[in-house]
PyMOL commands that place a pseudoatom at each C-alpha (Angstrom):
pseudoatom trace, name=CA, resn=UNK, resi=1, chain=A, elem=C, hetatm=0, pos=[0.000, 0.000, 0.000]
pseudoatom trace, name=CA, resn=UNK, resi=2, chain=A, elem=C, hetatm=0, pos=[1.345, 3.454, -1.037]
pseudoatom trace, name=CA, resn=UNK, resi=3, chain=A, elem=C, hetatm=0, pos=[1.243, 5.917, 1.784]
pseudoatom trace, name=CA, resn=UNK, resi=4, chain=A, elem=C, hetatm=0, pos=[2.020, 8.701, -0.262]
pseudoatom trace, name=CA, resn=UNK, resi=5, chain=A, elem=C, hetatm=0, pos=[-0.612, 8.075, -2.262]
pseudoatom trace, name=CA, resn=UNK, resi=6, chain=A, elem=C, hetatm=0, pos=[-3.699, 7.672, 0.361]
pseudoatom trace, name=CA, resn=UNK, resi=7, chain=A, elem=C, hetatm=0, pos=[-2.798, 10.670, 2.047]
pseudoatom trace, name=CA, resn=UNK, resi=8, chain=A, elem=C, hetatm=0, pos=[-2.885, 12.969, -1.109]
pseudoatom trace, name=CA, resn=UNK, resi=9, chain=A, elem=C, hetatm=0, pos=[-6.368, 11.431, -2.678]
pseudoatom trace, name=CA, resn=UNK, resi=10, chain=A, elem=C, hetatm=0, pos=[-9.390, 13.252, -1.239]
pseudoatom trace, name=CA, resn=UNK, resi=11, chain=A, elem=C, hetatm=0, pos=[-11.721, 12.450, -3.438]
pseudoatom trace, name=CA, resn=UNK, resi=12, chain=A, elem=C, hetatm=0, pos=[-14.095, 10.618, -0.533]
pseudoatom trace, name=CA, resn=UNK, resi=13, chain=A, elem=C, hetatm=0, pos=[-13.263, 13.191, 1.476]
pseudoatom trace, name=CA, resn=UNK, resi=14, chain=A, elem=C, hetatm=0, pos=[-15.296, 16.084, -0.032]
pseudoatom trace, name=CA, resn=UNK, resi=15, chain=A, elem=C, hetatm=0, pos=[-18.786, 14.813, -0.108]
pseudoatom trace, name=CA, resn=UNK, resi=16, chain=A, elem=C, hetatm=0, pos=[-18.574, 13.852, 3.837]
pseudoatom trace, name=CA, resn=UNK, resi=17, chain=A, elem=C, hetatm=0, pos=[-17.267, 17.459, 4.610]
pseudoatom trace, name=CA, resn=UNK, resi=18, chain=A, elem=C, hetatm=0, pos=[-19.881, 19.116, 2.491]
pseudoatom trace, name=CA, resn=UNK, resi=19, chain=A, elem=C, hetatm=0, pos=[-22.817, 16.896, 4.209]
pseudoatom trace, name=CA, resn=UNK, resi=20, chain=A, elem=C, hetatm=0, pos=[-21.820, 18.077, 7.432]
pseudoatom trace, name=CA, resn=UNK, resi=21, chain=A, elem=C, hetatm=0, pos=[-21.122, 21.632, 6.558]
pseudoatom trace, name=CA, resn=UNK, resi=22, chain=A, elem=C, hetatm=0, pos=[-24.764, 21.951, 5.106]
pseudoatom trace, name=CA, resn=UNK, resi=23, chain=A, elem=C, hetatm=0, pos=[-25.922, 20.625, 8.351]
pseudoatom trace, name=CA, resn=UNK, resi=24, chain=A, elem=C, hetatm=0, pos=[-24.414, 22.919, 11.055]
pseudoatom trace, name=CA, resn=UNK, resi=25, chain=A, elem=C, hetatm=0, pos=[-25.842, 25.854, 8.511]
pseudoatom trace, name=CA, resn=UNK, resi=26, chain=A, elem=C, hetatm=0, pos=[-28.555, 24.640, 8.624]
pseudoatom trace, name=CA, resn=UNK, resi=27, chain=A, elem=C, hetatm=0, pos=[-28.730, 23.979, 12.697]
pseudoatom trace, name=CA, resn=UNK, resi=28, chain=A, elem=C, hetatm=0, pos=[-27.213, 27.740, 13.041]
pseudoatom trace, name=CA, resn=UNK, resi=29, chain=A, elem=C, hetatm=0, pos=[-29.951, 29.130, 10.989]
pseudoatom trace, name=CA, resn=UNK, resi=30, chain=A, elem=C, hetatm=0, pos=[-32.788, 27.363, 12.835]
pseudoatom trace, name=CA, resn=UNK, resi=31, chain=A, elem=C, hetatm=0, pos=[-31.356, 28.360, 16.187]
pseudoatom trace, name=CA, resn=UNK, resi=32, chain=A, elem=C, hetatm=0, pos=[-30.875, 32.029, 14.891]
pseudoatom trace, name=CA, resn=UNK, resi=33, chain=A, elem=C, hetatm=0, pos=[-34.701, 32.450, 13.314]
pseudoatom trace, name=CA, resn=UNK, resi=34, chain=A, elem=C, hetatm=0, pos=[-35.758, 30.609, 16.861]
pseudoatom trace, name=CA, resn=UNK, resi=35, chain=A, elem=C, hetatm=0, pos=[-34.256, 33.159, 18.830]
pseudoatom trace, name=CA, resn=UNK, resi=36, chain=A, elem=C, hetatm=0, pos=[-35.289, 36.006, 17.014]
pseudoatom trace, name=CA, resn=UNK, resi=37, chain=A, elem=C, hetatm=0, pos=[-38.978, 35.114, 16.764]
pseudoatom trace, name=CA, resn=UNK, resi=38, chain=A, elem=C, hetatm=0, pos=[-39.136, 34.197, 20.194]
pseudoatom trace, name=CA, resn=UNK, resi=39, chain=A, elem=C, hetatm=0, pos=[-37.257, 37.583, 21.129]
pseudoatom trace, name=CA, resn=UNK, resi=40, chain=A, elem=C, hetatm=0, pos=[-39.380, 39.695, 19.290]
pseudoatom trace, name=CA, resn=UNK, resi=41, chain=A, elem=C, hetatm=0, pos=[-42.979, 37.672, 20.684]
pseudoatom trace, name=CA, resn=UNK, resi=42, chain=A, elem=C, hetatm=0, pos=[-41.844, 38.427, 24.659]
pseudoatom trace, name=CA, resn=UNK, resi=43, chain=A, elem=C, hetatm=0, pos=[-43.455, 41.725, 26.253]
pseudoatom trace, name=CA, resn=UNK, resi=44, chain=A, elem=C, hetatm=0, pos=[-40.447, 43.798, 27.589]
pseudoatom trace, name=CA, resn=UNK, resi=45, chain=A, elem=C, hetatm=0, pos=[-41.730, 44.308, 31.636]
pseudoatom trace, name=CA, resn=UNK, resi=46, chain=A, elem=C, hetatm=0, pos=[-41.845, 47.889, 32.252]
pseudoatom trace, name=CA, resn=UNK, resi=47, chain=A, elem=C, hetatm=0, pos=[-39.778, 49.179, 34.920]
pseudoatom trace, name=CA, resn=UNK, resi=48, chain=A, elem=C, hetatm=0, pos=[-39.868, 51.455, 37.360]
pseudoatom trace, name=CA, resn=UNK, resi=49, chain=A, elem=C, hetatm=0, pos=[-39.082, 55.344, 36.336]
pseudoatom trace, name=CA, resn=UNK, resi=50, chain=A, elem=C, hetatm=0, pos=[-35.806, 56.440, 37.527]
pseudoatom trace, name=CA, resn=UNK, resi=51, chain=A, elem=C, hetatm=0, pos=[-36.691, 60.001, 38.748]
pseudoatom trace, name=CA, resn=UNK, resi=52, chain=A, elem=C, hetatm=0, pos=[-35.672, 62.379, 41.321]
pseudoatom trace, name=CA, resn=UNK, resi=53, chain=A, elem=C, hetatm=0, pos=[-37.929, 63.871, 43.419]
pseudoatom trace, name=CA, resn=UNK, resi=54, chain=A, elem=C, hetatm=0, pos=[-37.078, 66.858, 46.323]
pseudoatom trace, name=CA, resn=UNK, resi=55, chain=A, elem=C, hetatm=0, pos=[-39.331, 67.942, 48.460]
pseudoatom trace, name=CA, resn=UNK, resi=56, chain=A, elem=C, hetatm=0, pos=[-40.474, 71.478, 49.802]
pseudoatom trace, name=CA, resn=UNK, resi=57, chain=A, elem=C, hetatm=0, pos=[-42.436, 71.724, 53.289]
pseudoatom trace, name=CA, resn=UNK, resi=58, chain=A, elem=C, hetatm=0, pos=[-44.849, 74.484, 54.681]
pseudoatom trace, name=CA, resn=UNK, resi=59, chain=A, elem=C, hetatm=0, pos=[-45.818, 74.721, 58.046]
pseudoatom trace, name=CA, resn=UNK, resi=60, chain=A, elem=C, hetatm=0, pos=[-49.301, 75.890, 58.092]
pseudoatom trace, name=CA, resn=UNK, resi=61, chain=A, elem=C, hetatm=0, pos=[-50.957, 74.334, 60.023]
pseudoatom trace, name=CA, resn=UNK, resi=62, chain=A, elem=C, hetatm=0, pos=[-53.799, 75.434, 62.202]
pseudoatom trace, name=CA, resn=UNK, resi=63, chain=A, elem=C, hetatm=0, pos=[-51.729, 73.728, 65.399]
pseudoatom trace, name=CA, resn=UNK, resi=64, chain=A, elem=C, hetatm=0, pos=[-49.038, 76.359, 64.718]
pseudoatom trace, name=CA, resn=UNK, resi=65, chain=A, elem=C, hetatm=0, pos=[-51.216, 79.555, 63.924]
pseudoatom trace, name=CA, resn=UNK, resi=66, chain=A, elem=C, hetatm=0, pos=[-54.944, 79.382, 62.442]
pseudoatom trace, name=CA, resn=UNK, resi=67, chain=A, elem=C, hetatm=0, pos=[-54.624, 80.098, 59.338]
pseudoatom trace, name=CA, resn=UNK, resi=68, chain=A, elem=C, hetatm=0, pos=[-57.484, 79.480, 55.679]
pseudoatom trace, name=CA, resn=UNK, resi=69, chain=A, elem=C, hetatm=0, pos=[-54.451, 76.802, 54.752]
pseudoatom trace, name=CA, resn=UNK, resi=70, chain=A, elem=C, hetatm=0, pos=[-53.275, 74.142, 56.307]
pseudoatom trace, name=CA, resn=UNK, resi=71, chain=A, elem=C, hetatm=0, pos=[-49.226, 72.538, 55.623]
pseudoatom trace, name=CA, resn=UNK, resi=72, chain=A, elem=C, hetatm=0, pos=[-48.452, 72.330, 52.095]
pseudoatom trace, name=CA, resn=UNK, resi=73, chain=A, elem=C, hetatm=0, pos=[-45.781, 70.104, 50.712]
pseudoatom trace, name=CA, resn=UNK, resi=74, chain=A, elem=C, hetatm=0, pos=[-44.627, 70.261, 47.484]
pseudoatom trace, name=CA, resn=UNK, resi=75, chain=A, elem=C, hetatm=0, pos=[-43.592, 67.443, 45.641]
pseudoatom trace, name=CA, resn=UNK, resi=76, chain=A, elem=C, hetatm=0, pos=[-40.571, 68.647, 42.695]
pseudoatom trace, name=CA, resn=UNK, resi=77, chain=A, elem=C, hetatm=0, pos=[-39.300, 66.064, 39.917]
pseudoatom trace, name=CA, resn=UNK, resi=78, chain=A, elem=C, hetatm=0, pos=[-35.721, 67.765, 39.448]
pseudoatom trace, name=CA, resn=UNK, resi=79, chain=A, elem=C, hetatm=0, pos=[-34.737, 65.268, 36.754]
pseudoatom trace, name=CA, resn=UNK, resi=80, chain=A, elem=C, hetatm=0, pos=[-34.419, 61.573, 35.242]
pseudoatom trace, name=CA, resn=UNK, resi=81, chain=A, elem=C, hetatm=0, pos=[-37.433, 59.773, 33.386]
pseudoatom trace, name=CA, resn=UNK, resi=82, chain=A, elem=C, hetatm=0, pos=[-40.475, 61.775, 32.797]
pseudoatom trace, name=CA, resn=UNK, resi=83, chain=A, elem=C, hetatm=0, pos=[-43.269, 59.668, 34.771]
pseudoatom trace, name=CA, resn=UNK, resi=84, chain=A, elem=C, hetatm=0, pos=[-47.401, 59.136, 33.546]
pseudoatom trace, name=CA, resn=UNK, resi=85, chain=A, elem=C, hetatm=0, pos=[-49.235, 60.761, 36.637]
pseudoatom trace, name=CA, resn=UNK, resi=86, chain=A, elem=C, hetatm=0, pos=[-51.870, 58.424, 36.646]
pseudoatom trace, name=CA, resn=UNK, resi=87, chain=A, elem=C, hetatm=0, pos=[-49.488, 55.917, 37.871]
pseudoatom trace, name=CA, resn=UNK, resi=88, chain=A, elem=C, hetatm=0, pos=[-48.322, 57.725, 41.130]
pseudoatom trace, name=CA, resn=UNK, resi=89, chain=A, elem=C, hetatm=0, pos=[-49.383, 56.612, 44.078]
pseudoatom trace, name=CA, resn=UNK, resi=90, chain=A, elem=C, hetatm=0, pos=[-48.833, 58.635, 47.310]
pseudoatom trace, name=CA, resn=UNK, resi=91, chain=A, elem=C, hetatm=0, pos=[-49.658, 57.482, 50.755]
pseudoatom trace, name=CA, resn=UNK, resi=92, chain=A, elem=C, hetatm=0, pos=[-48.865, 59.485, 53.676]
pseudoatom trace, name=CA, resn=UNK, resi=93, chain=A, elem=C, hetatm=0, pos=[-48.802, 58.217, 57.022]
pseudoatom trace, name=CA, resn=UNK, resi=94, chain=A, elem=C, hetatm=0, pos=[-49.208, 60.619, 60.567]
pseudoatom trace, name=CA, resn=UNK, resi=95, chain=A, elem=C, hetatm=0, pos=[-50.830, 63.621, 58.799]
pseudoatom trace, name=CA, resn=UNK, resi=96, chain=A, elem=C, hetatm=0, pos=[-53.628, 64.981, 61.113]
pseudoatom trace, name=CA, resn=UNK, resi=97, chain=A, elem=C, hetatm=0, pos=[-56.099, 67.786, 60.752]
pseudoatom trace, name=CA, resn=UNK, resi=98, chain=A, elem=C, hetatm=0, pos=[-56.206, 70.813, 63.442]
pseudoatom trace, name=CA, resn=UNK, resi=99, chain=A, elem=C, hetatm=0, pos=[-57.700, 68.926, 65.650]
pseudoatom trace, name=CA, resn=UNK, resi=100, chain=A, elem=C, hetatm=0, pos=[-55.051, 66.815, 65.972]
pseudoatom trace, name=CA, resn=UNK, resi=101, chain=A, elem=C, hetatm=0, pos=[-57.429, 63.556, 64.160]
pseudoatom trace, name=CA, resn=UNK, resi=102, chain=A, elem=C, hetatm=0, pos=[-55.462, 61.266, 61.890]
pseudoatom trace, name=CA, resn=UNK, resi=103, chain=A, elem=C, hetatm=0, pos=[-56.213, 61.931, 58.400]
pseudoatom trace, name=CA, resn=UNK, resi=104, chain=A, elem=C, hetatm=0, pos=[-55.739, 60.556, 54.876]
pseudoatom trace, name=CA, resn=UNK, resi=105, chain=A, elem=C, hetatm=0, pos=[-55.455, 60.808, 51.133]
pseudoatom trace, name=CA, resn=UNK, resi=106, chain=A, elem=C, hetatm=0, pos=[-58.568, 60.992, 49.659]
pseudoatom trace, name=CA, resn=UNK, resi=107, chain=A, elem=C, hetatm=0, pos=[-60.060, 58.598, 47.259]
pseudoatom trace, name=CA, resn=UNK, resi=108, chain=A, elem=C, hetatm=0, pos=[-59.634, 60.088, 43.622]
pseudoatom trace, name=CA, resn=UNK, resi=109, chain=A, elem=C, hetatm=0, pos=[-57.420, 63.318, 45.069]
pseudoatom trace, name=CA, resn=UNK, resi=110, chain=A, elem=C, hetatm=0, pos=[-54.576, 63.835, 42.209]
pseudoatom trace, name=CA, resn=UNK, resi=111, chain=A, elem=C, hetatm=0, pos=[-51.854, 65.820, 43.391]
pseudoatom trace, name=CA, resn=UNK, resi=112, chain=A, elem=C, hetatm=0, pos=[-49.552, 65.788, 40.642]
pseudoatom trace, name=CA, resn=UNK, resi=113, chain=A, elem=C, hetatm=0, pos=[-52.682, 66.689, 38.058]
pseudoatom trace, name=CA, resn=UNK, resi=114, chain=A, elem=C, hetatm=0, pos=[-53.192, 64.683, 34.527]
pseudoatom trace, name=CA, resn=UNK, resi=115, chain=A, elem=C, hetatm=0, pos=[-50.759, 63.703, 31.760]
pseudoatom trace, name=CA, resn=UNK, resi=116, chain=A, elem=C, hetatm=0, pos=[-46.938, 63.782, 32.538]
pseudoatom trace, name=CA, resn=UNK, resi=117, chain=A, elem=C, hetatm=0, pos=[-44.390, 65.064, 35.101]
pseudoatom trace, name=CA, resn=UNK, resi=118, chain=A, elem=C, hetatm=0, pos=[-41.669, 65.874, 33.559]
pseudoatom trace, name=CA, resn=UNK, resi=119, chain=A, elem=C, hetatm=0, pos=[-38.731, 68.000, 34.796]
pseudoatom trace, name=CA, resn=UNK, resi=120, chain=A, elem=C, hetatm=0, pos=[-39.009, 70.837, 36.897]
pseudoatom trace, name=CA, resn=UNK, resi=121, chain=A, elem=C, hetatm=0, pos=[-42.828, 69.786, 36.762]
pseudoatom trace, name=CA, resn=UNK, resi=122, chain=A, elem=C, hetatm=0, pos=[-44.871, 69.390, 40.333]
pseudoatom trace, name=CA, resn=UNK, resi=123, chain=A, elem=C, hetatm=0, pos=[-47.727, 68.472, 42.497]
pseudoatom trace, name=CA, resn=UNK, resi=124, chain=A, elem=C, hetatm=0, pos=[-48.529, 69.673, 45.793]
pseudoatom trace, name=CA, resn=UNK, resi=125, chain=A, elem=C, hetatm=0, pos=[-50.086, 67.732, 49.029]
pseudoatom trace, name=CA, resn=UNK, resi=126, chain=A, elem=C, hetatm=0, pos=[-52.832, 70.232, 50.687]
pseudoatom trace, name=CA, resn=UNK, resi=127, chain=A, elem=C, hetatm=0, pos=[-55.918, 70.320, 52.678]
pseudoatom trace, name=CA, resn=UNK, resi=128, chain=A, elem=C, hetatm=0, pos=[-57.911, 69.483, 49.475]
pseudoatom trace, name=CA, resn=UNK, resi=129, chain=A, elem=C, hetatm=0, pos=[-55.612, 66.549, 49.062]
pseudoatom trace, name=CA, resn=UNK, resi=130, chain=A, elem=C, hetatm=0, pos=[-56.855, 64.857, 52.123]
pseudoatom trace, name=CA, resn=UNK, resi=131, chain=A, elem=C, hetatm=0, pos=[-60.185, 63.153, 53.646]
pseudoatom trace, name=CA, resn=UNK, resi=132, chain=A, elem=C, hetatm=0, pos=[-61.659, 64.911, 56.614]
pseudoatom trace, name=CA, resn=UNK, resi=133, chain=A, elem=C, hetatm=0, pos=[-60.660, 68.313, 55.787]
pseudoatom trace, name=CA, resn=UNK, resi=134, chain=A, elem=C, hetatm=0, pos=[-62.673, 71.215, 54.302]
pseudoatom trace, name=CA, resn=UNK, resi=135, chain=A, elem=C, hetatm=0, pos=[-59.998, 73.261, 52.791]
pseudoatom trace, name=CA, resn=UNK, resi=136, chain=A, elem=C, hetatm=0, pos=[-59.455, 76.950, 53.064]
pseudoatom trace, name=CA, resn=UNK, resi=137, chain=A, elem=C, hetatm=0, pos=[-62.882, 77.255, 55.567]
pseudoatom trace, name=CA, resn=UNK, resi=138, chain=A, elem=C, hetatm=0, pos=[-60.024, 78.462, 58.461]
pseudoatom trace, name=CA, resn=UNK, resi=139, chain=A, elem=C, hetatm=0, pos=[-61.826, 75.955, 61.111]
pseudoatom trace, name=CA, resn=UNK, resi=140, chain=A, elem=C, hetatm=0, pos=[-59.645, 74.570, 63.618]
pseudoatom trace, name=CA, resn=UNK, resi=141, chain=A, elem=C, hetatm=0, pos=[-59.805, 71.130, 62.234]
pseudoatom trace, name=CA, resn=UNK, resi=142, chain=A, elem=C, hetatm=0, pos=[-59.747, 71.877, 58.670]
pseudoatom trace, name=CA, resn=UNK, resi=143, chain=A, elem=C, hetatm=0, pos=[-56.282, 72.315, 58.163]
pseudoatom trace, name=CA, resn=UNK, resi=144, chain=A, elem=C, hetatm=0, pos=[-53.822, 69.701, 57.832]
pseudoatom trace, name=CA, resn=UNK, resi=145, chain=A, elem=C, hetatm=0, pos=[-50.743, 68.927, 59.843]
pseudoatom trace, name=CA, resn=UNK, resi=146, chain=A, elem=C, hetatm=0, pos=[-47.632, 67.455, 58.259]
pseudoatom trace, name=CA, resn=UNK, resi=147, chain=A, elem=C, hetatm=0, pos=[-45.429, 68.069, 60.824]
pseudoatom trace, name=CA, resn=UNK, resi=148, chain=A, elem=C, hetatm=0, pos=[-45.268, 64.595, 61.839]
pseudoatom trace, name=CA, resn=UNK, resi=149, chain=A, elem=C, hetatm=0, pos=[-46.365, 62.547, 58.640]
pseudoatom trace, name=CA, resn=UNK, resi=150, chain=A, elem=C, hetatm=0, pos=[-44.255, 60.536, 56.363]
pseudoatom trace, name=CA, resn=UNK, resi=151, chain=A, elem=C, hetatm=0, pos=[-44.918, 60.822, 52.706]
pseudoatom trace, name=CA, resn=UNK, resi=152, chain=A, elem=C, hetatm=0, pos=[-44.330, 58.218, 50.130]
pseudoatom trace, name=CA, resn=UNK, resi=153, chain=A, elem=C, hetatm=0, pos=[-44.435, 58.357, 46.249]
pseudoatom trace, name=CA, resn=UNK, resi=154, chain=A, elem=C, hetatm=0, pos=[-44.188, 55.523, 44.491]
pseudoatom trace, name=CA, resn=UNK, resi=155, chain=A, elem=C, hetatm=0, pos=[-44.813, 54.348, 41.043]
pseudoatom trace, name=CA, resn=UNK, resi=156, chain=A, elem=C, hetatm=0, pos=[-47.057, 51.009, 39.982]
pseudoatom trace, name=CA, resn=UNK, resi=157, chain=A, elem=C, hetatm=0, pos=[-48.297, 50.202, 36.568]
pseudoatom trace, name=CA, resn=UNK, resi=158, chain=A, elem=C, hetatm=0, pos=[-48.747, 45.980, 35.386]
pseudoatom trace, name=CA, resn=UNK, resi=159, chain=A, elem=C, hetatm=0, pos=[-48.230, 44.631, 39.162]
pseudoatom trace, name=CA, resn=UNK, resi=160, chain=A, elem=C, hetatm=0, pos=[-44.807, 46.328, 39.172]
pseudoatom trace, name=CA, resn=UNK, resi=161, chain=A, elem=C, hetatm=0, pos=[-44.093, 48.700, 41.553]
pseudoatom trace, name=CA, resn=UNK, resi=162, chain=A, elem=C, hetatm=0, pos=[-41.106, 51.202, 42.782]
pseudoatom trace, name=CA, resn=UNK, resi=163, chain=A, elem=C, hetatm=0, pos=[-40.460, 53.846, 45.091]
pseudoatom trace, name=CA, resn=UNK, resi=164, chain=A, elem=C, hetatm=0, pos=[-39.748, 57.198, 43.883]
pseudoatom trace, name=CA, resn=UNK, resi=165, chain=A, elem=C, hetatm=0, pos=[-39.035, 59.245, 46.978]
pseudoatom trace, name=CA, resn=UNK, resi=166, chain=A, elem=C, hetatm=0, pos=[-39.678, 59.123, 50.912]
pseudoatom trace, name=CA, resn=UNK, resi=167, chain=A, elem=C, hetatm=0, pos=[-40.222, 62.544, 52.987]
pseudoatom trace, name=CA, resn=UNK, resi=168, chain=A, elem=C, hetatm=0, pos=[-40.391, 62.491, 56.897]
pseudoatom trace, name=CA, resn=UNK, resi=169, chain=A, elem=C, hetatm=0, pos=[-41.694, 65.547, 58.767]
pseudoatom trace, name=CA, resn=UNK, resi=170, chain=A, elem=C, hetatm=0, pos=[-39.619, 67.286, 61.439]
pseudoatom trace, name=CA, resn=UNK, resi=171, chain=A, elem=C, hetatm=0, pos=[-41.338, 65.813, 64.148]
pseudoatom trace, name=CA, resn=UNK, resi=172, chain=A, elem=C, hetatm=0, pos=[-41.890, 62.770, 62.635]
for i in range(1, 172): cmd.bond("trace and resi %d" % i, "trace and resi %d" % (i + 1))
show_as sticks, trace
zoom trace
């Protein structure tokens, strides 16, 4: 047998490396349109806004001085993702009215408005904001106190949900 000779004839060597050449394209290309399709079929999850959010207090309150206002805090967005207002959610907890009588939001009260908060945009929490109160009337138990409330705003939309930004009141 001629070594030579076998080593340098590839004639049944061709066909075998074509075959499997043709198959691994043809696995690649499977896997690549699989990916793709299944890629572009998932819903993305929508996160949480990435915002920051300052906040400006008031005192008002009819506990300090009677006043036709009670504490007002303002709520700033001072940069990052613009945020859909209908999908803020504030809860504040250890805001009383004059009276000293726990209060809290009301049902339906939007303090940050309709449409968008963008940057340098706002929303304010005031005796209109909360249950209980009768705002601007100058009764003794009409205004609020925020003195020793915590505030939270958070964002929820699709079962997902993040805090934005946490205020505590000086004598909270």
């Amino acid at each position: 047998m001629d070594l030579a000779a076998l080593l340098a004839d590839e004639d049944a060597l061709s066909p075998v490396i074509g075959a499997v050449l043709m198959v691994a394209i043809t696995v690649v290309l499977v896997s690549s349109v699989g990916i793709y399709v299944t890629a572009v079929h998932q819903e993305v999850p929508e996160t949480a806004p990435d915002a920051d959010l300052s906040f400006e207090y008031y005192n008002n309150s009819a506990a300090t001085a009677p006043s036709a206002d009670g504490d007002r805090l303002v709520v700033r967005h001072e940069g990052g993702d613009a945020i859909e207002t209908g999908r803020l959610r504030v809860t504040v907890e250890g805001a009383t009215d004059g009276t000293g009588t726990p209060v809290s939001v009301a049902s339906g009260a939007t303090p940050f408005g309709t449409g968008t908060l963008d940057t340098g945009g706002s929303g304010a929490l005031t005796d209109g904001t909360f249950a209980g109160t009768t705002a601007g009337n100058g009764a003794a138990g009409a205004d609020v106190d925020l003195s020793a409330a915590t505030v939270r705003v958070s964002w929820a939309a699709g079962g997902r949900s993040g805090m934005l930004g946490t205020w505590r009141g000086p004598a909270a």
